[in-house]
N, C-alpha and C positions, 0 to 999 in steps of 0.2 A: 764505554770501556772502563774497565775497575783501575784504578789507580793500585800498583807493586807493592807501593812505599806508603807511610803515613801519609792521611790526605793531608792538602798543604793549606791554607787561609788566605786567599788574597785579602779578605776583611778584615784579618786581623792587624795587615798594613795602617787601615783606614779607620780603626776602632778612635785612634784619639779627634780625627778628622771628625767623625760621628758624634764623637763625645759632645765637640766644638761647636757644631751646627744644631743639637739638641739643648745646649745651652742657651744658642740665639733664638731659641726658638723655630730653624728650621729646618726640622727635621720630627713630623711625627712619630710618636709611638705604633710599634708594630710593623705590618709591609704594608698600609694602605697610604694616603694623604689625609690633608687636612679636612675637619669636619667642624660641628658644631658643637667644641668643648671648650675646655678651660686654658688648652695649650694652645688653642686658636685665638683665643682672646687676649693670651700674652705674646705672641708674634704681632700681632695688630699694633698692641702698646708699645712695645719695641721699636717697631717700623714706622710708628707715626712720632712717637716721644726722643728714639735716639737717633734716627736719622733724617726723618721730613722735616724734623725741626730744627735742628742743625744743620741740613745745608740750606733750608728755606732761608734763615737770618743771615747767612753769608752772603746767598743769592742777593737777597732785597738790598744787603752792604754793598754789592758789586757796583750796582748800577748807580750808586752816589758818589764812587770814585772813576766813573768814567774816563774824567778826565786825567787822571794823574796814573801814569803808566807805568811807574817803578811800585803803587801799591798797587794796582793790577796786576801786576805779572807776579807778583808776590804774594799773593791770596788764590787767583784764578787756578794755576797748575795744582795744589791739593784739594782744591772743589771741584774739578773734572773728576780727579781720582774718589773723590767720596759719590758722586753722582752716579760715575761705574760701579760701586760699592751696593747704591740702591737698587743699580739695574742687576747684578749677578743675584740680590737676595730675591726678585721676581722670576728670574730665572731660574731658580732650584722652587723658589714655590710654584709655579706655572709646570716645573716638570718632576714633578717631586716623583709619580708615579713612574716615571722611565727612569728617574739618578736609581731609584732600591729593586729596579726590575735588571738594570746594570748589574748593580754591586749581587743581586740574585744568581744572574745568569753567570757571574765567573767563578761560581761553587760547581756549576757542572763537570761530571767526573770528566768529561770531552776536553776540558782546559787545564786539566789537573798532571804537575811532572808525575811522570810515570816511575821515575826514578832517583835514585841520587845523585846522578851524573844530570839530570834536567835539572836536579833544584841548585845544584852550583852552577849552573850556565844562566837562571834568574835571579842568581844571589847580585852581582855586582850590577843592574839594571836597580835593585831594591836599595841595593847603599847608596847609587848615587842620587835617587828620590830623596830619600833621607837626607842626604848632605846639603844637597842643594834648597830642600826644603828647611831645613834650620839656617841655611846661611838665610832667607828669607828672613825667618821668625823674628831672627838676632838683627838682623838691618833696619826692620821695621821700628822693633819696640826700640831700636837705639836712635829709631829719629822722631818716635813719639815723643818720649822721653824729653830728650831736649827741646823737641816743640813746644811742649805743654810745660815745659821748665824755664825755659826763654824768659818769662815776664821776673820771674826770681832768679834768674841767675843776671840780669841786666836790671834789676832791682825798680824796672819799670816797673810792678804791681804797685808801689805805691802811689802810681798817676793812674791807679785803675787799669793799666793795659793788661786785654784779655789773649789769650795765644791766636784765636781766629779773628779778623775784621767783622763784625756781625751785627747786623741792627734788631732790635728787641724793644718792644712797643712799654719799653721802662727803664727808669733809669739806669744804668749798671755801676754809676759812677761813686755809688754808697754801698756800704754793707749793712745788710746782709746780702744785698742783691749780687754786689759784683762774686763773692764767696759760691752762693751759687750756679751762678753763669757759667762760673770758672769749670765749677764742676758736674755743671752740665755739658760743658766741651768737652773737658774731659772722658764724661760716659760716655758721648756721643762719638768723636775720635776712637774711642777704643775696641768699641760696638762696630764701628765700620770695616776697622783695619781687621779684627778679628775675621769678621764675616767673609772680605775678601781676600785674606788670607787662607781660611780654610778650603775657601773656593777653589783658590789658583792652584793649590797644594793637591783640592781633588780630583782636577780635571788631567791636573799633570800625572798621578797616580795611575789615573785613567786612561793614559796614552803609554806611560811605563808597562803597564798590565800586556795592553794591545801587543806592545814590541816584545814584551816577554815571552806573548805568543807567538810568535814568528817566531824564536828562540828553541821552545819546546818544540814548534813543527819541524824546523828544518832537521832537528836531531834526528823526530821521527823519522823523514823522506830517506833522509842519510841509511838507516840503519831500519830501513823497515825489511830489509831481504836479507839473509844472510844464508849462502848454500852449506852449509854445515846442520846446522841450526831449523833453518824451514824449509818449508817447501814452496813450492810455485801457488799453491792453492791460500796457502797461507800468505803468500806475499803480495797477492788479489786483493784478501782481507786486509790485510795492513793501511795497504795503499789507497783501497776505499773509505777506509776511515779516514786517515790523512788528505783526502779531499773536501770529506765532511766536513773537518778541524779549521779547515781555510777556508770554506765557505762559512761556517759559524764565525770566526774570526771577523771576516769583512762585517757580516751583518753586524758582530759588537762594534766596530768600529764605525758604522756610518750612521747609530743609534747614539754613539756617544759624541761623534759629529755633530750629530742633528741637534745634540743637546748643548755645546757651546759653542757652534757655529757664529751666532749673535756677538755673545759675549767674546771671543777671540777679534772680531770686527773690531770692536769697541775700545777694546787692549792695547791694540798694534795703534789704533789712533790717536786714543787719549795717551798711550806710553809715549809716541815720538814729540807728544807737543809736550807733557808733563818734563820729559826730561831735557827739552832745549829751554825752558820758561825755567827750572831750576839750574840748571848753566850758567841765563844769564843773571839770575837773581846770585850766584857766586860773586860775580865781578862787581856788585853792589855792596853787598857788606864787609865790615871789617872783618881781614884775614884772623884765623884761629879763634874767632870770637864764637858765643855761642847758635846765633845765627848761623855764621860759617859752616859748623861740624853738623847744624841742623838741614842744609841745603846738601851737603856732600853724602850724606846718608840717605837723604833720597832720593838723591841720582844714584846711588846703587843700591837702592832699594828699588825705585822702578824698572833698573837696567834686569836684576836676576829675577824680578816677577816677569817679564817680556822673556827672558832668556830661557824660564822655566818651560813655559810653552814653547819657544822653536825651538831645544835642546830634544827634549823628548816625542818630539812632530817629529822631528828628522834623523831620532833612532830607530822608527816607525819605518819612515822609507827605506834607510840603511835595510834593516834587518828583513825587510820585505823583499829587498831586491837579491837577498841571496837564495830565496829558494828554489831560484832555475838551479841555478848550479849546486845544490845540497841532491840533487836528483844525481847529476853527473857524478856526484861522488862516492852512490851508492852502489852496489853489486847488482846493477843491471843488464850486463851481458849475459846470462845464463837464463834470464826469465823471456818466460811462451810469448808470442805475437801478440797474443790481448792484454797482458800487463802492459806488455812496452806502449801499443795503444792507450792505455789509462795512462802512463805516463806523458805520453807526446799530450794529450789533453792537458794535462795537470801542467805541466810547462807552458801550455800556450797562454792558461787562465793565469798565469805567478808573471810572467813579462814581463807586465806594467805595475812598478813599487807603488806599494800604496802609498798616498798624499794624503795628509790631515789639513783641510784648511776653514778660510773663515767666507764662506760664498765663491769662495772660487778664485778672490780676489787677492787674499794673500795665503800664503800656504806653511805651514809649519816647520822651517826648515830654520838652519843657521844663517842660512843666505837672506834671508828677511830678518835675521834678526843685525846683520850688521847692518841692510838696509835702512830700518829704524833710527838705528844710531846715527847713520847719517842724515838721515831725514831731520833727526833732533838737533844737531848741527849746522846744519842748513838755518833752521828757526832762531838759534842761540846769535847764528852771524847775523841775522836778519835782524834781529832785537838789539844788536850792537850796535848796526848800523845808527835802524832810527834814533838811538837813545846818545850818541857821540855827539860832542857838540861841535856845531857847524862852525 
């Protein structure tokens, strides 16, 4: 079906997204994957230099404070998050072929508003991506920032203190060594938070898109009959495309399921412990200090990366479950016995809203995501507990 109006860009949502993951190197040139060039050979370096090597020296640090539990719980919750960081950059190389057969498939004219009355019913689904997606961007680098500033802003560098706990098979404790270090955390912290940010930004983009579509369908269903305007034969046609629209839809969405199924697992687990472990590392440092404002940024900085995902999972269902009734609202009392059959069909297939989830096991809604919250609370009183003295 030809698009009325100027065709519209879902890509061009995701151009800066693209921009971001061609920079980290993932994202090849053209529509294929990766091969045997040069842009493969800088992904490699990347992946082994900014991030194996950076959580590898935290890692190898963990296991030497075993014992002392206030610098564990104060290192471990942003080394889960960088570890998820490694697993999301496997996961877009591992399906790189299905993310740009995705972002392909939603150029078809089949998902394209037909009007201008569609592109304003996808306009406020687009700004709140956006908003939410900056409030992201602004939480992160405002807790990088002070992360990686902590050592000068508490004038510890001069005893060598590096922003991460991390052991390195040389001194760090002399310059030029420690200079570097610094600012190999640095690259490597910025490399991760980048990558998983662009991540979370795309897959949420990706479920915004989904719900968009249910958006432009129900319009259709709505207004695909009008006895003025068509006729029964024409409202056959309508309506058969409008089935089509929903059965392409599901297939985008349980392709773009399939692709961060894993990663959504991972999110919900690592966010509920990341954000009770920075809770309780709050009640440990000095109030307003720079620690302080560094722990409270990323409890909401992990709170709206978790929130980004069941926000937009559960405009999906919302927007899914009205298309029984987008049918009810149409001018269907006047059409032949076989439309009304393609209808009672089309109803019976739309019943059940669609779920976005991660295995089945949690499912993209806001009701998991307060869950979370509690779950992280749970962890924070639990770490209070053992940590209270007797």
């Amino acid at each position: 079906m030809k698009s009325t109006v100027e065709s519209f860009s879902w890509q061009q949502t995701l151009k800066v997204n693209i921009l971001m993951l061609k920079m980290l190197g993932l994202w090849p040139p053209g529509d294929g994957t990766y091969g045997f060039n040069l842009y493969t050979l800088y992904k490699i370096f990347s992946v082994l230099c900014f991030e194996l090597c950076h959580i590898g020296a935290q890692t190898v640090k963990l296991f030497f404070i075993l014992d002392d539990l206030q610098a564990v719980t104060g290192s471990i919750f942003v080394l889960l998050m960088e570890m998820l960081g490694l697993l999301k950059s496997y996961c877009i190389i591992r399906n790189m072929g299905m993310l740009k057969q995705l972002t392909i498939t939603l150029s078809n004219d089949l998902f394209q508003p037909k009007n201008l009355h569609q592109k304003n019913l996808i306009q406020p689904s687009l700004n709140a991506w956006k908003s939410i997606a900056s409030a992201l961007w602004i939480l992160c680098f405002g807790w990088m920032l002070t992360w990686m500033l902590s050592p000068i802003f508490d004038k510890s560098f001069k005893q060598y203190r590096l922003p991460f706990l991390a052991w390195y098979p040389y001194n760090t404790q002399t310059s030029p060594q420690y200079e570097l270090t610094y600012l190999h955390q640095l690259t490597g912290i910025s490399y991760i938070c980048m990558n998983s940010l662009t991540s979370d930004t795309l897959i949420a983009a990706l479920n915004m898109y989904i719900g968009a579509q249910f958006d432009i369908l129900s319009d259709d269903v709505r207004n695909f009959y009008d006895g003025v305007k068509s006729s029964p034969a024409d409202a056959s046609g309508k309506l058969k495309s409008c089935i089509k629209h929903h059965r392409e839809i599901l297939k985008l969405a349980e392709d773009a399921n399939h692709f961060y199924k894993s990663l959504i697992f991972f999110e919900f687990l690592i966010g509920g412990i990341s954000i009770g472990l920075s809770m309780f590392q709050l009640t440990l440092v000095i109030p307003l200090s720079s620690e302080f404002y560094s722990f409270v940024s990323y409890t909401f900085c992990i709170s709206v990366q978790v929130f980004l995902y069941c926000w937009f999972g559960n405009e999906i269902e919302l927007k899914s479950s009205k298309l029984p009734y987008a049918v009810f609202e149409s001018d269907w009392t006047e059409l032949t016995p076989e439309v009304k059959t393609l209808l009672i069909i089309f109803i019976l297939r739309t019943q059940r809203p669609l779920k976005m989830s991660a295995y089945g096991l949690f499912f993209l809604t806001l009701e998991t995501f307060v869950k979370i919250l509690r779950t992280a609370y749970s962890y924070f009183a639990l770490l209070r507990e053992v940590n209270s003295p007797q």
